[in-house]
N, C-alpha and C positions, 0 to 999 in steps of 0.2 A: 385631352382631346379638344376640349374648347378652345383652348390656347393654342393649340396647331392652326384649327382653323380659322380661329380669328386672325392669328399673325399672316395667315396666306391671304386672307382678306384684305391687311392692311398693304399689303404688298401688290396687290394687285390696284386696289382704290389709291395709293400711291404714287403706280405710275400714271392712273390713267389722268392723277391731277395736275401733272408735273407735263402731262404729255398735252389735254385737253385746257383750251380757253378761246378768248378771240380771237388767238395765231393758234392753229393747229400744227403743232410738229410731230414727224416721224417717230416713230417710237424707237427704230433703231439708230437717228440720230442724237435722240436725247440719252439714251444707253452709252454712246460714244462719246458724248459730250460729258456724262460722267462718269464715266472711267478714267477717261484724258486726263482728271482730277486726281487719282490714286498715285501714290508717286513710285508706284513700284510697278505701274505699266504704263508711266511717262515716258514719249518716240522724240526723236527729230520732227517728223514728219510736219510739216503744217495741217492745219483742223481742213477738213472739208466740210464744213457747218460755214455761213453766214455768223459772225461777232455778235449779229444782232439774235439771235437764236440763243447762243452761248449767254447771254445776260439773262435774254427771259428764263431761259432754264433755272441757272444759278442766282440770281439776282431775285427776282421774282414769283417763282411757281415751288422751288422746292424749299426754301425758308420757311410760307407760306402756307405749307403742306404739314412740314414739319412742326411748326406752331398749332396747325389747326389737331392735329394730333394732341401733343403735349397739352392743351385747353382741355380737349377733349376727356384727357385721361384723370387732369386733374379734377374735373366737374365730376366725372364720374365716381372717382375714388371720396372724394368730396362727401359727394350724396350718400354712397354706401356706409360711410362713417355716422353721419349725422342720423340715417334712419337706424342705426344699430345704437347710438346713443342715446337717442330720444324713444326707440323700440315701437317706431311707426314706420311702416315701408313707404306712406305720401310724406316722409320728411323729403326736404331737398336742401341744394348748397346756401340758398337764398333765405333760410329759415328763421335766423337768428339778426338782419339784416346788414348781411354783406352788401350785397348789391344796392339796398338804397344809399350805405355809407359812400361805395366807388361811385354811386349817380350823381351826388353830391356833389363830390372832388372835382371830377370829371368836367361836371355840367359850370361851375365858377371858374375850372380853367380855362373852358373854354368861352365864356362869357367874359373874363379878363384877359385873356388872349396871353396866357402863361409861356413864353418861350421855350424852345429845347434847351434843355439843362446839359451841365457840361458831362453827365454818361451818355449822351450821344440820343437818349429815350424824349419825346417830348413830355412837354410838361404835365397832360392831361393824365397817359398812364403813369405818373410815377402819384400826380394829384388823385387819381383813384383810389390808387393803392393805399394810399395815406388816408382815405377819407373809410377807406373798409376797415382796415386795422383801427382806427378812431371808434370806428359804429360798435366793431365787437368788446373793443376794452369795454365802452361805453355801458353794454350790452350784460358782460361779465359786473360789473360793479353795480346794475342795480337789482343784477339776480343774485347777486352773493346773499349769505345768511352767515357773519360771525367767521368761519373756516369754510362753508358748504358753501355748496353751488346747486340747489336744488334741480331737477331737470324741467319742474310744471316753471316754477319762475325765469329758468333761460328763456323757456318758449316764450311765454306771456312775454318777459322782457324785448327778447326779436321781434314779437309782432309791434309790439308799441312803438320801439324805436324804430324800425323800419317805418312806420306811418308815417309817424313825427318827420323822419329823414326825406319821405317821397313828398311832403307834402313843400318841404321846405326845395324840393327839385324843381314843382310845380312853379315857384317862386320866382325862382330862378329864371325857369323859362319864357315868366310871363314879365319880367322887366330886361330881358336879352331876347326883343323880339329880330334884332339882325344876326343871331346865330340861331334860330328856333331850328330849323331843318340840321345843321349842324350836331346840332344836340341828340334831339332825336333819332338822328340816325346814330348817332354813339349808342343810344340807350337801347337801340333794338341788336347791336353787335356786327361787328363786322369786322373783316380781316385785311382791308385793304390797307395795301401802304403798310403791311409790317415785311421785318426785314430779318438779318442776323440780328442785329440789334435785341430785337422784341425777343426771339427764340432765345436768346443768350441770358437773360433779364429772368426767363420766365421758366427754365431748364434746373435750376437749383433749388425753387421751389419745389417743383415738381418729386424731386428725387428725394429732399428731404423729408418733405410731406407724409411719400407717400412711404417709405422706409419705417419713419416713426408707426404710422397707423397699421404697417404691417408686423412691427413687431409687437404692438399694441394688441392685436387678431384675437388672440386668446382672451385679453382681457375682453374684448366686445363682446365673445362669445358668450361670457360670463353674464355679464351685462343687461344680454338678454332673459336671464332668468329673473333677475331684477336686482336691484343694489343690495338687498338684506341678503340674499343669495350667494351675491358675487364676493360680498364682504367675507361670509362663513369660509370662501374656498382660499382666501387667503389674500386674497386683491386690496388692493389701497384703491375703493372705490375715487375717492375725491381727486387723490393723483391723478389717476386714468383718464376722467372726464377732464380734468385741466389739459392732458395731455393730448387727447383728442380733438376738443374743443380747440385748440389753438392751433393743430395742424392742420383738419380739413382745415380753418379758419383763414391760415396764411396760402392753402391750395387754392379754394375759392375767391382768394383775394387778388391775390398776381393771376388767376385766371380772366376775370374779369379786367382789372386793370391792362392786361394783354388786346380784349378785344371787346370789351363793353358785354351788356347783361344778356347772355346766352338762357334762354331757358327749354326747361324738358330737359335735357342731357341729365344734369345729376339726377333728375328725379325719374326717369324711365328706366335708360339702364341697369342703373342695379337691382331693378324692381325685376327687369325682366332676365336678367342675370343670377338673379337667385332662384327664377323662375325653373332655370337651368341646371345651375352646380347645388344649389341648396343656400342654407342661410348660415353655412361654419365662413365666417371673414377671412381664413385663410386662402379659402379660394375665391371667395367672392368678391375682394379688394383688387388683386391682378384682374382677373376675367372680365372686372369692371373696368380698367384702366384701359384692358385693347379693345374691348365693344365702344367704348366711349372716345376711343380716339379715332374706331372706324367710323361711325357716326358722325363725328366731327368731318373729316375730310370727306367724307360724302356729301354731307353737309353744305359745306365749304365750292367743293364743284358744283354744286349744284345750283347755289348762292350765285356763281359768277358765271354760268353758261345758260342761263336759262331766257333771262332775256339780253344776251350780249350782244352790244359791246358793253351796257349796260351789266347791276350789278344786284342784286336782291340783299336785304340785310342778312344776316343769318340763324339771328335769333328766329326770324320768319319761319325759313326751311326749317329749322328743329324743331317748331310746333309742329308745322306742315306733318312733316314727316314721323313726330313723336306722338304727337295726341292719337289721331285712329289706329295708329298702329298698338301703342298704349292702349285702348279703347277694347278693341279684338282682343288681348290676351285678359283682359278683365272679365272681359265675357266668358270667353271660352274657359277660366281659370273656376269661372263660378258654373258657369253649366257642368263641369265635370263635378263636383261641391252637389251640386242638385241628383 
């Protein structure tokens, strides 16, 4: 039932991003302009749309949309994973220090002015991406013990290195003072200027990710009871958390590197997702992945109509909109408790 209505949701916030921005188009010429697309209701006829309508559409608004989705789903499944591994519901994607590693990457690409590489992606997100998968190896090798991976020293290890990583962003920032706006607006997230390209780049994560972690469902479940636990039922605790560990890890990573450091998404969602379905991963990893991609393109519209022609970062709107909303079910979650 969640899943019906979230997909109607996603389908209506959808259009209305593809249809809404600083050119408003009809809704049933952008319908026409995407069907005209399907080739098995391909006319003779010539388009009664403006060209320049047809790009915004295709070119610009539904790429765009689709991306802010896919980000959305991965943060969210992201988050669900990691609060189920570390068996805190305030975990989030950012825990282990993903995000300072892509702030890193990001932030010297674009202080060296790293050109677009020959996949077509520029330099910065593929430099993110490289600088997130760095922070969590980094991250795994100094929580390791022997074969184990304990869960108290991941943590501790994410937070230190994350420090260490933001503090070295700081750095950064402060001897690249002719890209300082530049930077920053990467580091609060935003979607502008992504294309096929970005949606193509960030679409295989996404499936793989999230495929592993759902067939993984069961083992999280386990998980929760705690490792001595999940051991007795038959689980290879240490496999699991490797196995975990590395896929949100690569979700969270191409998320970020897709649109810079979104936060609230992995960390509300699934909180308030479990709120919902319960805390069995089977359902709470999907339910997470369409709340969180609605959220995103909500998000995302929101980001670019609010003061347009103008554009808001988006990491903004998801506090905006995550924190009191977040806030209210805290409360209300604990006065029914009382």
């Amino acid at each position: 039932m969640a899943l019906a209505v979230l997909g109607a949701g996603l389908v209506v916030a959808g259009g209305f991003g593809v249809t809404v921005g600083s050119v408003s188009l009809p809704p049933g010429e952008v319908l026409s302009i995407l069907m005209s697309k399907l080739p098995w209701l391909t006319t003779d006829r010539l388009p009664s749309w403006p060209s320049s309508h047809e790009a915004i559409v295709l070119t610009l608004r539904l790429p765009r949309v689709l991306l802010a989705g896919v980000v959305g789903a991965s943060l969210a499944v992201a988050g669900g994973a990691f609060q189920g591994l570390f068996r805190n519901p305030m975990a989030d994607p950012y825990i282990i220090g993903v995000s300072s590693g892509a702030a890193l990457g990001a932030s010297l690409a674009i202080a060296l002015g790293v050109p677009v590489t020959v996949t077509g992606l520029g330099g910065v997100p593929l430099a993110a991406f490289a600088g997130a998968v760095a922070a969590v190896l980094l991250v795994y090798a100094i929580a390791r013990v022997g074969r184990e991976v304990p869960v108290g020293n991941l943590l501790l290890s994410g937070v230190a290195v994350g420090a260490f990583l933001s503090a070295l962003v700081s750095l950064v920032v402060v001897f690249s003072r002719n890209h300082i706006e530049e930077i920053v607006f990467w580091l609060m997230g935003s979607l502008a200027g992504r294309g096929w390209t970005h949606l193509g780049a960030a679409v295989p994560y996404l499936v793989v990710g999230s495929l592993i972690l759902l067939y993984l469902a069961r083992d999280l479940n386990a998980l929760l009871l705690g490792e001595e636990e999940a051991a007795h039922l038959g689980i290879d605790v240490e496999r699991t958390k490797k196995l975990i560990l590395g896929a949100a890890s690569l979700l969270t990573a191409a998320a970020v590197a897709t649109c810079g450091v979104v936060g609230f998404v992995g960390l509300v969602v699934p909180h308030i997702v479990r709120l919902m379905v319960g805390p069995d991963h089977r359902s709470l990893l999907p339910v997470s992945a369409a709340a969180g991609a609605l959220l995103m393109i909500l998000a995302d519209l929101a980001a670019r109509t609010v003061i347009r022609p103008g554009e808001l970062p988006i990491g903004v709107v998801t506090a905006l909109l995550g924190g009191p909303f977040f806030l209210y079910l805290l409360r209300r979650s604990r006065s029914r408790v009382l």
